[in-house]
Residue frames as qw, qx, qy, qz and C-alpha x, y, z in Angstrom:
[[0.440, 0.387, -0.763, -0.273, -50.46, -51.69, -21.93],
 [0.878, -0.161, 0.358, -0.275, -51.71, -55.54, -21.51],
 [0.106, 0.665, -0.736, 0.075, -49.35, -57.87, -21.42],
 [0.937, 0.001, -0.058, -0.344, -50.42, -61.62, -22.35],
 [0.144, -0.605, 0.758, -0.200, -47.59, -64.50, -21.06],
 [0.252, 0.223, -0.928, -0.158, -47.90, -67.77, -22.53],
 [0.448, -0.010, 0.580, -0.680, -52.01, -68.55, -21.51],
 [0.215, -0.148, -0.958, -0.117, -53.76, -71.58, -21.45],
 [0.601, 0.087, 0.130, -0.784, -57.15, -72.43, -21.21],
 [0.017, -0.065, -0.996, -0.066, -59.31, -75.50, -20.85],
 [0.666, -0.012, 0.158, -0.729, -62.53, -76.55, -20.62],
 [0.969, 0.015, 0.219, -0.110, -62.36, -80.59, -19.60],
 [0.829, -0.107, 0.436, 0.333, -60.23, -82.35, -22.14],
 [0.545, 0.629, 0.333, 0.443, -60.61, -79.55, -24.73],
 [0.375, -0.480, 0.068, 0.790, -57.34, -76.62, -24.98],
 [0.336, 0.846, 0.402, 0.097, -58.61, -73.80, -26.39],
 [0.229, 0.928, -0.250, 0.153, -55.94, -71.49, -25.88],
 [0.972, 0.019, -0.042, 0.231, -52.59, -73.25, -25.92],
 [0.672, -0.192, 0.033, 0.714, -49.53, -70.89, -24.94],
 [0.293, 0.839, 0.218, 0.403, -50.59, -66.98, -26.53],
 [0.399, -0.551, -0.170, 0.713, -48.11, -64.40, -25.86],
 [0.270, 0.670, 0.366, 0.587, -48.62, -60.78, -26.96],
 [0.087, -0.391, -0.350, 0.847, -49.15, -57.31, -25.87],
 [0.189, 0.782, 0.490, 0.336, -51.73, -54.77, -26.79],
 [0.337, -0.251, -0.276, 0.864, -50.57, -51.13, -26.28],
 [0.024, -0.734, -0.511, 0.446, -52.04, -48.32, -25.24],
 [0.124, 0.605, -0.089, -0.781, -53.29, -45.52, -27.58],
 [0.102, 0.197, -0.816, -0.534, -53.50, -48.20, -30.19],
 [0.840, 0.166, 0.013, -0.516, -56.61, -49.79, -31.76],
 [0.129, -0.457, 0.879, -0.039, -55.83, -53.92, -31.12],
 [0.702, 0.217, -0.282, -0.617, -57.44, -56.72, -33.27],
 [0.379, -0.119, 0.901, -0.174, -57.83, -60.03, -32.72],
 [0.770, 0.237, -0.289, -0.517, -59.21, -61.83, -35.83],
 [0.161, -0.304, 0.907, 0.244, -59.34, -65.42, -36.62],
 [0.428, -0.116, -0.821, -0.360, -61.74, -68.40, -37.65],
 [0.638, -0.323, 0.120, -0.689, -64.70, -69.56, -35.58],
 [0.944, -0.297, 0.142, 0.036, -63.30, -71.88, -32.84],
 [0.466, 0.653, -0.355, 0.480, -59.58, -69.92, -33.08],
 [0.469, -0.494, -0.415, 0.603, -60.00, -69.15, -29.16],
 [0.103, 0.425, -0.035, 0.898, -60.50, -65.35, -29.88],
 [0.375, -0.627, -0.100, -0.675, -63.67, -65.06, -28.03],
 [0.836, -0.461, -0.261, 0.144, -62.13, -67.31, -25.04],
 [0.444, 0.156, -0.211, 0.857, -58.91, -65.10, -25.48],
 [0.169, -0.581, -0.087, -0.792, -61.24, -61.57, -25.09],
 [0.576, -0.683, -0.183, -0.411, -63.09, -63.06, -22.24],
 [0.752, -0.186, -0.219, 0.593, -59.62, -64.32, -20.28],
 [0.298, 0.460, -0.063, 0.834, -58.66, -60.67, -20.91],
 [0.400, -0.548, -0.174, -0.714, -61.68, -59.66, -19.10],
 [0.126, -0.200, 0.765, -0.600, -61.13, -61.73, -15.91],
 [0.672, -0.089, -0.122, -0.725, -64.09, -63.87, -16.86],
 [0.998, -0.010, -0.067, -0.016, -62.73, -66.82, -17.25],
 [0.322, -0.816, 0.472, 0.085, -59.71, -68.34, -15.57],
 [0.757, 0.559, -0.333, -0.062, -57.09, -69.86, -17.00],
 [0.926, -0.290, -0.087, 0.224, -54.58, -72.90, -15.95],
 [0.723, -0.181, 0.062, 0.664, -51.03, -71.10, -16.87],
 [0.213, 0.637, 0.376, 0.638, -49.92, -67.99, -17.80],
 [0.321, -0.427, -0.217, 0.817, -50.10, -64.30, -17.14],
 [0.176, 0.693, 0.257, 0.650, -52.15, -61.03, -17.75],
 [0.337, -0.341, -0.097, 0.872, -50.97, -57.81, -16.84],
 [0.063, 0.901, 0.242, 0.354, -52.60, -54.33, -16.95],
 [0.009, 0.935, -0.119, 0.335, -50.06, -51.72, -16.87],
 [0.286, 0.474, -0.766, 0.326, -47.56, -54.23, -14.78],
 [0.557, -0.232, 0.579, -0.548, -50.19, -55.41, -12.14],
 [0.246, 0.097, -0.949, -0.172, -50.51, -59.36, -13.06],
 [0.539, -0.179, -0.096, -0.818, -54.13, -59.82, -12.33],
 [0.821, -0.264, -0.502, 0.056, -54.20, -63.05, -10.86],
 [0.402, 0.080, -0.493, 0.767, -52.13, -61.42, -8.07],
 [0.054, -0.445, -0.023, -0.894, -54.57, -58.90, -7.35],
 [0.002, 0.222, 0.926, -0.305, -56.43, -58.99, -4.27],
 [0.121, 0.649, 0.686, 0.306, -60.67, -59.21, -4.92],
 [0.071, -0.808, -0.069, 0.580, -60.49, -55.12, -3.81],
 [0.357, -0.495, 0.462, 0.643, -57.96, -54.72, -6.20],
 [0.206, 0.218, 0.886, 0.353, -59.58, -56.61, -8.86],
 [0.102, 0.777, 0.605, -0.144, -62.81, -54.35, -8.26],
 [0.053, 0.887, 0.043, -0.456, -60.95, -51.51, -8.94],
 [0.046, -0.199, 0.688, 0.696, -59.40, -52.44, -12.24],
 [0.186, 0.460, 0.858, 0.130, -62.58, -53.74, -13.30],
 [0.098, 0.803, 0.294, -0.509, -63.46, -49.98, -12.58],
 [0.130, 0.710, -0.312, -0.618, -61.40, -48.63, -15.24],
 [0.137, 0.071, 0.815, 0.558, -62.37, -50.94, -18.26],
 [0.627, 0.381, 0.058, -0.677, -65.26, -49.78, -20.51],
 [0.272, 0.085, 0.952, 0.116, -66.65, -53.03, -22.56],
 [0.533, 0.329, -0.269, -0.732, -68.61, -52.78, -26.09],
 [0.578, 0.015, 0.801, -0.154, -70.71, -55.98, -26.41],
 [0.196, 0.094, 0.827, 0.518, -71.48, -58.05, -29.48],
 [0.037, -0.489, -0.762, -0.422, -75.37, -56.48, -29.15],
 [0.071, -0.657, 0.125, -0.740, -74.75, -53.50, -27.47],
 [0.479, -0.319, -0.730, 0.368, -76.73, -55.07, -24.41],
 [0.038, -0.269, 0.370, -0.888, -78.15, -51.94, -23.51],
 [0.006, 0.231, 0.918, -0.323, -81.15, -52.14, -21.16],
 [0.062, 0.455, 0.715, 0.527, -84.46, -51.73, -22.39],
 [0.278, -0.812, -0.488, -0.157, -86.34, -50.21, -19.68],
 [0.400, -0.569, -0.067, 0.716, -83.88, -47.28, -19.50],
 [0.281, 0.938, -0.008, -0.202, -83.75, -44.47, -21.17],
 [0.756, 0.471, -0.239, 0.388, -80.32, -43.92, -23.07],
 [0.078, -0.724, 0.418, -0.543, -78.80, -41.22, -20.45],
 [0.641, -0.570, 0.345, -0.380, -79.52, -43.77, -17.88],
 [0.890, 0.312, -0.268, 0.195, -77.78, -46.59, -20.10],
 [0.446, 0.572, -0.419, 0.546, -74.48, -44.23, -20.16],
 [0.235, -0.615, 0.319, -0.682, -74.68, -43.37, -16.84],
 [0.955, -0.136, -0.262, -0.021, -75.23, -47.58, -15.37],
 [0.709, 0.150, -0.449, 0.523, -71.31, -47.70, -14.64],
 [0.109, -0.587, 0.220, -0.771, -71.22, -44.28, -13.06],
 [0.711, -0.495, -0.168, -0.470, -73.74, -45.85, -10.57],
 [0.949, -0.002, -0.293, 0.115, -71.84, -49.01, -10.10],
 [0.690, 0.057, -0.098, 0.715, -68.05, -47.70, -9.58],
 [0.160, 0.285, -0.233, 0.916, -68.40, -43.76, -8.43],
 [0.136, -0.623, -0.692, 0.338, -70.09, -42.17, -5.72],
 [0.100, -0.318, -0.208, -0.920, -71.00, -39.04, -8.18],
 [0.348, 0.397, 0.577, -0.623, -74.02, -37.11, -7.59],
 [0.482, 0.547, 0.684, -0.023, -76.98, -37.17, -10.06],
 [0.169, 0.914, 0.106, -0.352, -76.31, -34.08, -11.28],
 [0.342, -0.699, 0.568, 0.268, -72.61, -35.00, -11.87],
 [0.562, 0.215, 0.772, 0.205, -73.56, -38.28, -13.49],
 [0.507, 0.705, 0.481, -0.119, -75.98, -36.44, -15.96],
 [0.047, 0.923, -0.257, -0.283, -73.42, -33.98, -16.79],
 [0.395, -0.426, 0.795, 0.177, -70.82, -36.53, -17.44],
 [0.418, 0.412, 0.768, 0.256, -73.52, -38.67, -19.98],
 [0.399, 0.857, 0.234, -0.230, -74.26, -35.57, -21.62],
 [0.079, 0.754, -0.537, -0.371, -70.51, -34.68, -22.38],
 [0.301, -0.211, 0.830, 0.421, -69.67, -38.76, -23.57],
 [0.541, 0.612, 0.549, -0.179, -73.43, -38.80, -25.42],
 [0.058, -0.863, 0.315, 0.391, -71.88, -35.36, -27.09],
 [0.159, -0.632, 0.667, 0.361, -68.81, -37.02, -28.51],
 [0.381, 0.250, 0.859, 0.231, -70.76, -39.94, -30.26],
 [0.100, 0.081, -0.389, -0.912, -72.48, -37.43, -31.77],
 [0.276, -0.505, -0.757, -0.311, -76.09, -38.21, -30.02],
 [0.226, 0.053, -0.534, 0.813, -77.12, -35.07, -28.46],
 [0.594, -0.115, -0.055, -0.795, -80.59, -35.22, -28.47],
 [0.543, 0.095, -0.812, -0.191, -80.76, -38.81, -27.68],
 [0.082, -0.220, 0.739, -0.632, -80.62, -38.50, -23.87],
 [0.630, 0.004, 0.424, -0.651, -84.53, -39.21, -23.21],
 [0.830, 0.224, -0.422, -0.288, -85.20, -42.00, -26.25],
 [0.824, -0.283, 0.490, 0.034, -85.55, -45.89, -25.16],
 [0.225, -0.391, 0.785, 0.424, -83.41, -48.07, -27.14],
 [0.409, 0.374, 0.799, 0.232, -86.02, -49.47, -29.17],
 [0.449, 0.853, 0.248, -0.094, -86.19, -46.28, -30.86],
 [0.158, -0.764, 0.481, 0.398, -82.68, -46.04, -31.74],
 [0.756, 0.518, -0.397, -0.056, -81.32, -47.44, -34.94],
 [0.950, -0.190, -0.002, 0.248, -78.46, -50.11, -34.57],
 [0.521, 0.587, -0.018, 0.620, -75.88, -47.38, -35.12],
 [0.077, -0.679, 0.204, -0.701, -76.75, -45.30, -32.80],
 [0.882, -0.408, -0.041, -0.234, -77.22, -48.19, -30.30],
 [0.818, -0.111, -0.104, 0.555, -73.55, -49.50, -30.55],
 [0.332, 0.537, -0.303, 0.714, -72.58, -45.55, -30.17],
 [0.635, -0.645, 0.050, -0.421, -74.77, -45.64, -27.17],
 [0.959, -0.192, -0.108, 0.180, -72.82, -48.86, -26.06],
 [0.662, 0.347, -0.188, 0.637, -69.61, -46.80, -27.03],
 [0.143, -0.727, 0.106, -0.664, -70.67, -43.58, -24.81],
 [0.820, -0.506, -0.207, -0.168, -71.43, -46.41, -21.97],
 [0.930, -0.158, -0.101, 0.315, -68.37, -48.08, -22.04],
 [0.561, 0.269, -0.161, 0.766, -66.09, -44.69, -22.01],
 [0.231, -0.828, -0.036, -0.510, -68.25, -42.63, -19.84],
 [0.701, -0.711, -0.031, 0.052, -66.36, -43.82, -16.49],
 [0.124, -0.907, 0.330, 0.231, -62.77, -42.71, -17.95],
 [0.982, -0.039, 0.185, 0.016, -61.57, -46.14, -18.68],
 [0.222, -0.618, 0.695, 0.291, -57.86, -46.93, -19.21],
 [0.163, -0.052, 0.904, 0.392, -58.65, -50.19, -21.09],
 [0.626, 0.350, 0.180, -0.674, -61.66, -50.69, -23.64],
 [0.395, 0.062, 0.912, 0.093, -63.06, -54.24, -25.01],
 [0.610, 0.312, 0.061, -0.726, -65.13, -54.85, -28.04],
 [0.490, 0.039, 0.871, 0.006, -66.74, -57.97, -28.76],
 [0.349, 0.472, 0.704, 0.399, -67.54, -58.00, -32.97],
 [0.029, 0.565, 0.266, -0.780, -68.71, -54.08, -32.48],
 [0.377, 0.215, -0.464, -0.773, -70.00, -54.45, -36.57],
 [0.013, 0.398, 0.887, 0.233, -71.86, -57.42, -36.43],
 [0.250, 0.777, 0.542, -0.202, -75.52, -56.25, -37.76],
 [0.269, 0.827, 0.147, -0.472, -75.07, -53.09, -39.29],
 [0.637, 0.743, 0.196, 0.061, -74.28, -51.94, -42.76],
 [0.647, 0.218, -0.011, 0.730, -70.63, -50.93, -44.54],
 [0.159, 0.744, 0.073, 0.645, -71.51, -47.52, -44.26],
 [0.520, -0.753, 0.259, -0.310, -72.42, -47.33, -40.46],
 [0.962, -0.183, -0.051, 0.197, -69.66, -49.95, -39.62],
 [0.459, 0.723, 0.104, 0.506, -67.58, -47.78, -41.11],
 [0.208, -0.752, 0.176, -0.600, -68.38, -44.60, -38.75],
 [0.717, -0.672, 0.002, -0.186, -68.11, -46.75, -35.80],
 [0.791, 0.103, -0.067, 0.600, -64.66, -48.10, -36.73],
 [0.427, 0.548, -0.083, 0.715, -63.56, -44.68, -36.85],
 [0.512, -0.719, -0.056, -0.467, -65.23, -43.43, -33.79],
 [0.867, -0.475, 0.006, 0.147, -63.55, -46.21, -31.77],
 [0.678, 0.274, -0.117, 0.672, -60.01, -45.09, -33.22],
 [0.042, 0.681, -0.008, 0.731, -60.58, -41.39, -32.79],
 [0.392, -0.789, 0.214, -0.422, -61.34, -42.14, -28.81],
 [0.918, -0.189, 0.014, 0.349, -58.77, -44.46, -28.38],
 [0.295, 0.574, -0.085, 0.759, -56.24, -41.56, -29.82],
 [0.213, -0.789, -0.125, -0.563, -58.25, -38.79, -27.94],
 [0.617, -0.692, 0.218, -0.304, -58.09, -40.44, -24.48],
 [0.062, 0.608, -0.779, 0.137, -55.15, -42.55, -24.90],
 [0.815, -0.132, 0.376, -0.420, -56.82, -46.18, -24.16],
 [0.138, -0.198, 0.910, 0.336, -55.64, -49.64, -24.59],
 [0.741, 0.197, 0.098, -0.635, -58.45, -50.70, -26.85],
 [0.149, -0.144, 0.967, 0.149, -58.97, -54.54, -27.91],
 [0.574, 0.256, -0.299, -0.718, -61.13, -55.60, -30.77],
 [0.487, 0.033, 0.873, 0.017, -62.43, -59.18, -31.07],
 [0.591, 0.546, 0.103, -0.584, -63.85, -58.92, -34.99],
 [0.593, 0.147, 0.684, 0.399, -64.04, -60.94, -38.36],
 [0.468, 0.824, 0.277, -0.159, -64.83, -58.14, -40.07],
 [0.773, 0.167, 0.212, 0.574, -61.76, -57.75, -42.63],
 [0.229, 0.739, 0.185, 0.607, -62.69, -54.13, -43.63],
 [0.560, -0.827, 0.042, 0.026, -62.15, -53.19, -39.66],
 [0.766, -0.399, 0.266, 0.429, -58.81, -54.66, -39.89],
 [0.667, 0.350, 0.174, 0.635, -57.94, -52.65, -42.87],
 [0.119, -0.893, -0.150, -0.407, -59.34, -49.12, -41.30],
 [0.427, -0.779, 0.194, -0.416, -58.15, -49.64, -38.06],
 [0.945, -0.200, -0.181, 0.185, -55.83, -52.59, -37.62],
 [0.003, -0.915, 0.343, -0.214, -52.81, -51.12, -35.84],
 [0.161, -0.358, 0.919, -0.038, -51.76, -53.90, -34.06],
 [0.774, 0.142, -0.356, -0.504, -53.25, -57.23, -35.40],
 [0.345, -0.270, 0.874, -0.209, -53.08, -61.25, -33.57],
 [0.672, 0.203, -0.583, -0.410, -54.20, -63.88, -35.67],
 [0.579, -0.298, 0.680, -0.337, -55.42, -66.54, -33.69],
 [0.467, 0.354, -0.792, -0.172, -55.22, -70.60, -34.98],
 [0.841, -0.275, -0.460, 0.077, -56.67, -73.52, -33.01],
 [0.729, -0.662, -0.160, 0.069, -55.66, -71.70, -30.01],
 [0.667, -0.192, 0.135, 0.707, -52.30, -70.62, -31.16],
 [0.285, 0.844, 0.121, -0.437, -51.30, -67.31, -31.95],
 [0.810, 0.262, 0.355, 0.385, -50.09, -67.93, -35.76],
 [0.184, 0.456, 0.102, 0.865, -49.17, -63.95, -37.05],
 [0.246, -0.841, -0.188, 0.444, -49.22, -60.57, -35.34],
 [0.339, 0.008, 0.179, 0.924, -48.34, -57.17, -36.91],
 [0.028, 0.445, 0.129, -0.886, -50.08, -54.56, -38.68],
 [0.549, 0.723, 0.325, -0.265, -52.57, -53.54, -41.53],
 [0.462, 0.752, -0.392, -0.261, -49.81, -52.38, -43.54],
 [0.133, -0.499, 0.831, 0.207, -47.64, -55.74, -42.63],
 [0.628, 0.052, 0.767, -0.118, -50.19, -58.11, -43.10],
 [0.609, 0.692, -0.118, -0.369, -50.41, -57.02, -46.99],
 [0.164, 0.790, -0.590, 0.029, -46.82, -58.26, -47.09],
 [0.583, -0.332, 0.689, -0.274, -47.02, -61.84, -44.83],
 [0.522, 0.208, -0.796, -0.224, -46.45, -65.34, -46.61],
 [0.243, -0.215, 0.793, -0.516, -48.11, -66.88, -43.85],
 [0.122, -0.106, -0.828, -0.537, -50.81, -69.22, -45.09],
 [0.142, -0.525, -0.772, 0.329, -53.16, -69.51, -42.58],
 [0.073, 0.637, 0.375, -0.669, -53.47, -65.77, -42.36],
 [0.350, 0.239, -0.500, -0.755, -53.60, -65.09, -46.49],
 [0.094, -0.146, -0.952, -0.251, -56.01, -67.78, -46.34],
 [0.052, -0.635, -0.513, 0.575, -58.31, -66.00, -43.76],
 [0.003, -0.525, -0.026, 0.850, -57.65, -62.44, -45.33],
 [0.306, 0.430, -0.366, -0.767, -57.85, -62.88, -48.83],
 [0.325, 0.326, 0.887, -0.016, -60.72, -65.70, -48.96],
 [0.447, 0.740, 0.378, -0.331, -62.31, -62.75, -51.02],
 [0.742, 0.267, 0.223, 0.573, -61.10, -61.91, -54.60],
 [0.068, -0.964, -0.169, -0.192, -61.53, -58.25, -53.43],
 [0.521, -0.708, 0.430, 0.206, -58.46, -58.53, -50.66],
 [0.727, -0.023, 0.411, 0.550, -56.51, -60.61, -53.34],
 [0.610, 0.556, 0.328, 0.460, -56.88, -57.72, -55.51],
 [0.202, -0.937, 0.219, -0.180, -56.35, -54.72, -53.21],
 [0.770, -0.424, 0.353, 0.321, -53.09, -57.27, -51.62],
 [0.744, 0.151, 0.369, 0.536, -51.99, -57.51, -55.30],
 [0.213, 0.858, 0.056, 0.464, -52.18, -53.25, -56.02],
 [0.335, -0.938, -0.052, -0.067, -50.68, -53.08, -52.92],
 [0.792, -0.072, 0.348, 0.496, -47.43, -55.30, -53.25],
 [0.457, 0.689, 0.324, 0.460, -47.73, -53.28, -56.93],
 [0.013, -0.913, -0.209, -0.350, -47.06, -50.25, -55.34],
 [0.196, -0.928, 0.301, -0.097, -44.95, -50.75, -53.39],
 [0.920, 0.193, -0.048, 0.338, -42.19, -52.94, -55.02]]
């Protein structure tokens, strides 16, 4: 579990994040939606120990991460896997040698060990022939599963994803939503989402944080947020007449 404690953030004269408490628990698929210039993507990267922050607390699993000393810090850093807004994978690798980057970084496998290891998370995305292709022959699908095999191939306890649909079609957005649920479940991982995609947050919103100018304005669930009189966040959700009309069969149903 991560465990957010009333954090601030600056940058000069401008607060971007202005008091957020929350948690995000483990085994659960955790969203973070809001507007552009809410603080989500200054919240995600606080999470990440990128950027510090003036007040406040995060915790991973009870360790308070400003406490940690820079050892300490290297070895949490070991056990997060991180999906990026454009996969980021590196051109002049192959894919096996993508998945297999962290391995390098944070164990002292052998080669053999490594390869074995990117063959079994390659496997589970369901790219097993993929191992020798550069990324510029991969579709964008199979590039953010590459990114997904990357970022879970070193065991990870916590897993980040920054927008993990932007670019690709409903259909393959879709499969990757589900993919990221199914190994959160499988391996039990806090996972945190940073997305505006609405159709994520119905598939897979389990726990949900609505960010506001820097405030968090609503938190709950996919099934509560059908149900919320909050404006801000019916204003967000159902800016389409699609959500107002799935919100209004769903109320309908369940009067």
């Amino acid at each position: 579990m991560i465990e957010v404690k009333d954090l601030h953030k600056s940058f000069g004269d401008a607060h971007i994040l202005k008091g957020i408490s929350t948690s995000f628990e483990k085994g659960k698929t955790n969203l973070i939606i809001g507007q552009s210039g809410s603080g989500k993507t200054v919240f995600l990267k606080c999470l990440l120990g990128l950027f510090e922050y003036e007040k406040g607390s995060i915790s991973y699993d009870g360790k308070i991460f400003s406490n940690l000393s820079p050892d300490e810090k290297t070895d949490l850093r070991s056990e997060i896997g991180m999906v990026f807004q454009g996969s980021a994978l590196f051109d002049s690798m192959t894919i096996a040698e993508n998945v297999m980057f962290p391995l390098r970084m944070f164990t002292k496998l052998s080669k053999s060990e490594m390869e074995d290891r990117a063959e079994f998370v390659l496997k589970r995305v369901n790219l097993d022939d993929a191992h020798h292709k550069m990324p510029s022959e991969a579709s964008g699908g199979m590039q953010k599963r590459v990114a997904i095999a990357r970022a879970i191939v070193n065991k990870p306890k916590y897993l980040f994803c920054d927008e993990p649909n932007s670019g690709l079609d409903p259909k393959t957005a879709i499969v990757i939503d589900n993919l990221i649920q199914e190994i959160t479940d499988e391996y039990q991982i806090t996972t945190v989402i940073n997305s505006h995609d609405m159709n994520s947050v119905m598939e897979i919103g389990e726990k949900i944080v609505f960010l506001k100018d820097g405030l968090k304005a609503w938190e709950g669930s996919k099934e509560t947020i059908f149900k919320t009189d909050n404006e801000a966040v019916t204003n967000f959700v159902y800016s389409s007449n699609l959500f107002k009309k799935v919100r209004r069969m769903y109320l309908e149903e369940n009067q």
